[in-house]
Biopython code that builds the backbone (N, CA, C, O; Angstrom):
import numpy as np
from Bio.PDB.StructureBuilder import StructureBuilder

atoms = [
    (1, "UNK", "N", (-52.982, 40.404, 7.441)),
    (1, "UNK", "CA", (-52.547, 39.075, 7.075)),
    (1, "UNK", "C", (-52.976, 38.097, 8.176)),
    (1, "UNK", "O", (-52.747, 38.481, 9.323)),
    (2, "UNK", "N", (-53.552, 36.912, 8.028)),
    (2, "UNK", "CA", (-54.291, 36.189, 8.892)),
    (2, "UNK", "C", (-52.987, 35.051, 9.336)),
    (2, "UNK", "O", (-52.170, 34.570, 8.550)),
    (3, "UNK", "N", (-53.072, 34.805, 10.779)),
    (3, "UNK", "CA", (-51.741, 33.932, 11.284)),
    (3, "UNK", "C", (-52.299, 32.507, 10.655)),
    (3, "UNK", "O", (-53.471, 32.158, 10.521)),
    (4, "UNK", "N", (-50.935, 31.706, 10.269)),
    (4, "UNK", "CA", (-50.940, 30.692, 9.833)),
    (4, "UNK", "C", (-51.209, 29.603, 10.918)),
    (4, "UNK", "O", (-50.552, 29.609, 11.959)),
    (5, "UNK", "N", (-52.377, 28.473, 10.627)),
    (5, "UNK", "CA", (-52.502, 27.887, 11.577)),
    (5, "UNK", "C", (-52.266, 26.216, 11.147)),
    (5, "UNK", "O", (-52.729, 25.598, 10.188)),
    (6, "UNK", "N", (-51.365, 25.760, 12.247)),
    (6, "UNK", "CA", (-50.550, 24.273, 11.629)),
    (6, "UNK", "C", (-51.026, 23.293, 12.771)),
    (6, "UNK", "O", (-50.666, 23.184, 13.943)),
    (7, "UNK", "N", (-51.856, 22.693, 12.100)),
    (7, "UNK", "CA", (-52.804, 21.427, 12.846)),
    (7, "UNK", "C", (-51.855, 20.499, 13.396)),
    (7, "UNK", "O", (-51.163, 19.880, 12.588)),
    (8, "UNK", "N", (-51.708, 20.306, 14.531)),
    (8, "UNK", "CA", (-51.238, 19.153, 15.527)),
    (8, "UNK", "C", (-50.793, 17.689, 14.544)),
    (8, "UNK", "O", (-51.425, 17.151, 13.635)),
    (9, "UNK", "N", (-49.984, 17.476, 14.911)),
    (9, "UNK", "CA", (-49.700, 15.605, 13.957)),
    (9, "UNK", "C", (-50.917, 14.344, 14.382)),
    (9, "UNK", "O", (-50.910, 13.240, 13.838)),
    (10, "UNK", "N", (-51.628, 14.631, 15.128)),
    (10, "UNK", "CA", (-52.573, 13.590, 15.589)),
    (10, "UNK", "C", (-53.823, 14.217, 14.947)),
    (10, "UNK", "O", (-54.843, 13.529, 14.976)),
    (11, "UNK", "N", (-53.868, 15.160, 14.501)),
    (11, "UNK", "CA", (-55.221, 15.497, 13.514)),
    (11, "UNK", "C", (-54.677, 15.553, 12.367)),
    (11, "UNK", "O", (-55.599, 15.787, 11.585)),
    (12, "UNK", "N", (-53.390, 15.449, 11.615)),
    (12, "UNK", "CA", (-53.212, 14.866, 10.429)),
    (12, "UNK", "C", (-53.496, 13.419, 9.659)),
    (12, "UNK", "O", (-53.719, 12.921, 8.556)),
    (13, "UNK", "N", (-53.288, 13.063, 11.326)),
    (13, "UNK", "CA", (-52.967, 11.352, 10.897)),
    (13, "UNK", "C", (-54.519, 10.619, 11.169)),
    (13, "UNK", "O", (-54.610, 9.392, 11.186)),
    (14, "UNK", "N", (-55.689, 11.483, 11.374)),
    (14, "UNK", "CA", (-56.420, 10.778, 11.790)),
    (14, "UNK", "C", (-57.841, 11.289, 10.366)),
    (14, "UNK", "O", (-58.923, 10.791, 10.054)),
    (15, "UNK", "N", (-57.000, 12.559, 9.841)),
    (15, "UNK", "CA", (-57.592, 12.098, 8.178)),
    (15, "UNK", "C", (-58.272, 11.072, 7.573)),
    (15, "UNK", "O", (-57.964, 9.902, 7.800)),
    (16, "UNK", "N", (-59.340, 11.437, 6.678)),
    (16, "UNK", "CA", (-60.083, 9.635, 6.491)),
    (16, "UNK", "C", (-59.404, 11.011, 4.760)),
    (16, "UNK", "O", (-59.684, 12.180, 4.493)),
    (17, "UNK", "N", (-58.435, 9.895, 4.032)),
    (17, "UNK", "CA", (-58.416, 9.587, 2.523)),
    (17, "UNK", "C", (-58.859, 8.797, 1.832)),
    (17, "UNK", "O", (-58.794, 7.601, 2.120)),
    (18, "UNK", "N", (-59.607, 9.379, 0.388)),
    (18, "UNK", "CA", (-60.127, 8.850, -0.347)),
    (18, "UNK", "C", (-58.531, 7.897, -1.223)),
    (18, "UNK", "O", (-57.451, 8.452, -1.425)),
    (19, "UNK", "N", (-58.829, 6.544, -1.557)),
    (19, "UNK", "CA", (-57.743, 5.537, -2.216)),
    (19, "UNK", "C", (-58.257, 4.847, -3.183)),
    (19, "UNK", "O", (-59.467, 4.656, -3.060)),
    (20, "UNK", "N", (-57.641, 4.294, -4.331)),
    (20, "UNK", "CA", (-57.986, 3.364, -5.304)),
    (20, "UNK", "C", (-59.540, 4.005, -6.151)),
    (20, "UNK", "O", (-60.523, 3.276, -6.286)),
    (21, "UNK", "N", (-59.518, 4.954, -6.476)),
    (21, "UNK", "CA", (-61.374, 5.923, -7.081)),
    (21, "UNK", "C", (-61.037, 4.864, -8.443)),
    (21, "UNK", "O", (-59.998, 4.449, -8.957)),
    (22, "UNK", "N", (-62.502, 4.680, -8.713)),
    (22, "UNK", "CA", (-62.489, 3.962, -9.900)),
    (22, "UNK", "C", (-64.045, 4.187, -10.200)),
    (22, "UNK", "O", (-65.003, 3.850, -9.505)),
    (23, "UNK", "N", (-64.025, 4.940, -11.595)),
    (23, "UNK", "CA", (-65.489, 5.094, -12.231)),
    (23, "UNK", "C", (-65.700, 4.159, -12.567)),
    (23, "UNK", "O", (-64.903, 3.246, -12.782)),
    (24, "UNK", "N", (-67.857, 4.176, -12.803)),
    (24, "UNK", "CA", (-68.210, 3.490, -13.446)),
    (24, "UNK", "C", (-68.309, 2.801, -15.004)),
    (24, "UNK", "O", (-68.929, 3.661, -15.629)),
    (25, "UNK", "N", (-67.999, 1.641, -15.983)),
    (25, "UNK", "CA", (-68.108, 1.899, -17.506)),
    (25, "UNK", "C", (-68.814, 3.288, -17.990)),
    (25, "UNK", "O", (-68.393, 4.138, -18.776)),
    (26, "UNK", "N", (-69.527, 3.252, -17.557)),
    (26, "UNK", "CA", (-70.367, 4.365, -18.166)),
    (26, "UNK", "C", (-70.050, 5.868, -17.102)),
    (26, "UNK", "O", (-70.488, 6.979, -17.398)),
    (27, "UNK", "N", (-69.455, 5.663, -16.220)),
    (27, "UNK", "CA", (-69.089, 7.348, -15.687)),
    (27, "UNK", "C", (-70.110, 7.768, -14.776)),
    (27, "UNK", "O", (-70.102, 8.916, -14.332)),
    (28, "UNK", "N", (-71.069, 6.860, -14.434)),
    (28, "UNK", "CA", (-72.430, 7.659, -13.740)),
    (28, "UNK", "C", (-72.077, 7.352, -12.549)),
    (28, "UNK", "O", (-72.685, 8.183, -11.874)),
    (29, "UNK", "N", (-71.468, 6.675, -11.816)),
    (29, "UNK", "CA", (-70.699, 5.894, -10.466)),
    (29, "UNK", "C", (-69.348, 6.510, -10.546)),
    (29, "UNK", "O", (-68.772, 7.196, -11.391)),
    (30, "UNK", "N", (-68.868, 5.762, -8.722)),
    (30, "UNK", "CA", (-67.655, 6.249, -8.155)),
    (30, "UNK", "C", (-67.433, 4.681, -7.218)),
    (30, "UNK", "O", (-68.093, 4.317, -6.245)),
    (31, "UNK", "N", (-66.795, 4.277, -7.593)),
    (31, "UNK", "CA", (-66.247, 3.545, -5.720)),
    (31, "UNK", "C", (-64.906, 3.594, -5.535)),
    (31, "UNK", "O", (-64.033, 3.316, -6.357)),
    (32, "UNK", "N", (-64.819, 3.855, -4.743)),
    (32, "UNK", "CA", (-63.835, 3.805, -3.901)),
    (32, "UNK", "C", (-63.468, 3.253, -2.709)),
    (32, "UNK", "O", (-64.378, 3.141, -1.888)),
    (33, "UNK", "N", (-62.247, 2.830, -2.352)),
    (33, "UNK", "CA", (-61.822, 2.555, -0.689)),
    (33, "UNK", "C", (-61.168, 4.146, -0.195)),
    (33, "UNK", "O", (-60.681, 5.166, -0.683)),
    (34, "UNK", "N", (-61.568, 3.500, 1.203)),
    (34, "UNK", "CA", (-61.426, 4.814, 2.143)),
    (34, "UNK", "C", (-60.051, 4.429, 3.190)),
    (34, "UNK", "O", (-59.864, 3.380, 3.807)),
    (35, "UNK", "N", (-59.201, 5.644, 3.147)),
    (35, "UNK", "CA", (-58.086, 4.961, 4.304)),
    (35, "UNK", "C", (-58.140, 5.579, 5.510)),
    (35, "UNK", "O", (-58.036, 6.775, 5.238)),
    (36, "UNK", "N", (-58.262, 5.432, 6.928)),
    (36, "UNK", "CA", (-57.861, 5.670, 8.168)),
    (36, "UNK", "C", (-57.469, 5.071, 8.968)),
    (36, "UNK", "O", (-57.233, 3.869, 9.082)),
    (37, "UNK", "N", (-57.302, 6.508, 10.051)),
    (37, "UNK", "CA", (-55.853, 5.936, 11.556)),
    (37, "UNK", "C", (-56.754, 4.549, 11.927)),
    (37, "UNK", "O", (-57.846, 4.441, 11.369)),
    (38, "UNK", "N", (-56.266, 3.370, 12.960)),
    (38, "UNK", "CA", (-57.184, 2.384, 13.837)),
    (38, "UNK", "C", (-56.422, 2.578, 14.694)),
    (38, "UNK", "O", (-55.309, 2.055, 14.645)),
    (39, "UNK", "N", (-56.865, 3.533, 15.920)),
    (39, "UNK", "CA", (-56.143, 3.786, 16.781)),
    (39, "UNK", "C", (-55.516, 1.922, 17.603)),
    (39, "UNK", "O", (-54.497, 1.278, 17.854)),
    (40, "UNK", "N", (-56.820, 1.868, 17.682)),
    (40, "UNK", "CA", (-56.865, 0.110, 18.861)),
    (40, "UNK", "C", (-55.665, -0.267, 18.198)),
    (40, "UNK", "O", (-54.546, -0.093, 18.682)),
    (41, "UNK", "N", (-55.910, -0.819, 17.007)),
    (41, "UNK", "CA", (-54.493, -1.753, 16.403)),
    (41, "UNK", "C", (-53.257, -1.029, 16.531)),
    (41, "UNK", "O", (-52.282, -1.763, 16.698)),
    (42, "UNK", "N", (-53.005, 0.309, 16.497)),
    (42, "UNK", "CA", (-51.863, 0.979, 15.717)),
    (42, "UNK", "C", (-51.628, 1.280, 14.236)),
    (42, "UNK", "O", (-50.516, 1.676, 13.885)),
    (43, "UNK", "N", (-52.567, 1.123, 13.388)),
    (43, "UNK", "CA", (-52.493, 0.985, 11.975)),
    (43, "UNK", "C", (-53.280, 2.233, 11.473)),
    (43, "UNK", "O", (-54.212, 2.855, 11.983)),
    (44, "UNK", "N", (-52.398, 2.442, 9.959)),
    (44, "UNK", "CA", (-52.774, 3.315, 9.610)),
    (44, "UNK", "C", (-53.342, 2.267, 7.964)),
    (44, "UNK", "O", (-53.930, 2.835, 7.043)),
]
sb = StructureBuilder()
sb.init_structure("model")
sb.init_model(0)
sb.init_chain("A")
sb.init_seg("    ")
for serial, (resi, resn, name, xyz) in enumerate(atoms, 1):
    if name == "N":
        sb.init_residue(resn, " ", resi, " ")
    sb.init_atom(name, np.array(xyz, "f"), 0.0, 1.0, " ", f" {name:<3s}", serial, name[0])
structure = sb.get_structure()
């Protein structure tokens, strides 16, 4: 059985998530916004 390994809270939070996906009329496209940490500001 392989040990479970639980990533630090500062490599959770610094995740880039995909937000707001929206196809194209026709389905052949994707855009999306992207969310991540800004360390400088404090913002997530």
């Amino acid at each position: 059985m392989a040990d479970k390994h639980v990533p630090p809270l500062k490599d959770l939070l610094c995740l880039t998530i995909p937000d707001l996906v929206e196809p194209s009329p026709k389905g052949t496209n994707v855009a999306y916004i992207v969310t991540k940490t800004n360390w400088r500001v404090n913002r997530y």
